[in-house]
N, C-alpha and C positions, 0 to 999 in steps of 0.2 A: 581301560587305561585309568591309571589311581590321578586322583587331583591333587597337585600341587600342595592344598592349602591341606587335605589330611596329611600327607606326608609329612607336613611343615609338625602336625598337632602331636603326634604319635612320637615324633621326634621331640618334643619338649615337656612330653610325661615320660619319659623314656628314666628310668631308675639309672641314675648316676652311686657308682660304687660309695659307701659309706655318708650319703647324704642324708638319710633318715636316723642317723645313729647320733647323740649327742656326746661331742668327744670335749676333755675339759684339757688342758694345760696342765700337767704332773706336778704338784706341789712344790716341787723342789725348784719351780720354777719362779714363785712369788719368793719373795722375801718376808723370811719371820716375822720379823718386828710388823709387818703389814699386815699377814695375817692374825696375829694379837689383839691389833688393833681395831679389825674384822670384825673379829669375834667379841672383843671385849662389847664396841658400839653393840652388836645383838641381841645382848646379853642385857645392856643397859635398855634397850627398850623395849625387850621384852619385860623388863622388872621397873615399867612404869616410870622410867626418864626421858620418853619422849617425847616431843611437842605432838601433840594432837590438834588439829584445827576443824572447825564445823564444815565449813567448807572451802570449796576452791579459792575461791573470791578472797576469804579470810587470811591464806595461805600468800596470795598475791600480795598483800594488803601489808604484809609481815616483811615482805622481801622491797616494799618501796619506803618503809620507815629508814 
């Protein structure tokens, strides 16, 4: 006779159809002007316009000014 609580276990690793698959929202579904905007902020701190803080604390510290 199986117990209860394996039943329970096997049933909750049990592979759910496209749950390991990372699926995104089709482009066409954001608005331009947002993605622009995306990209541009990326873009801009990749190319050294963005704040950088030493640490967390610092970071906090900026947001109660």
């Amino acid at each position: 006779m199986r117990s209860v609580h394996t039943s329970i276990r096997r049933l909750g690793n049990k592979k759910i159809a496209g749950a390991n698959k990372e699926s995104y929202p089709p482009e066409e579904c954001f608005d331009q002007e947002f993605i622009k905007e995306v990209e541009r902020s990326i873009q801009d701190v990749k190319g050294g316009k963005g704040t950088k803080y030493d640490s967390l604390e610092d970071l906090f510290a900026s947001y109660e000014k």
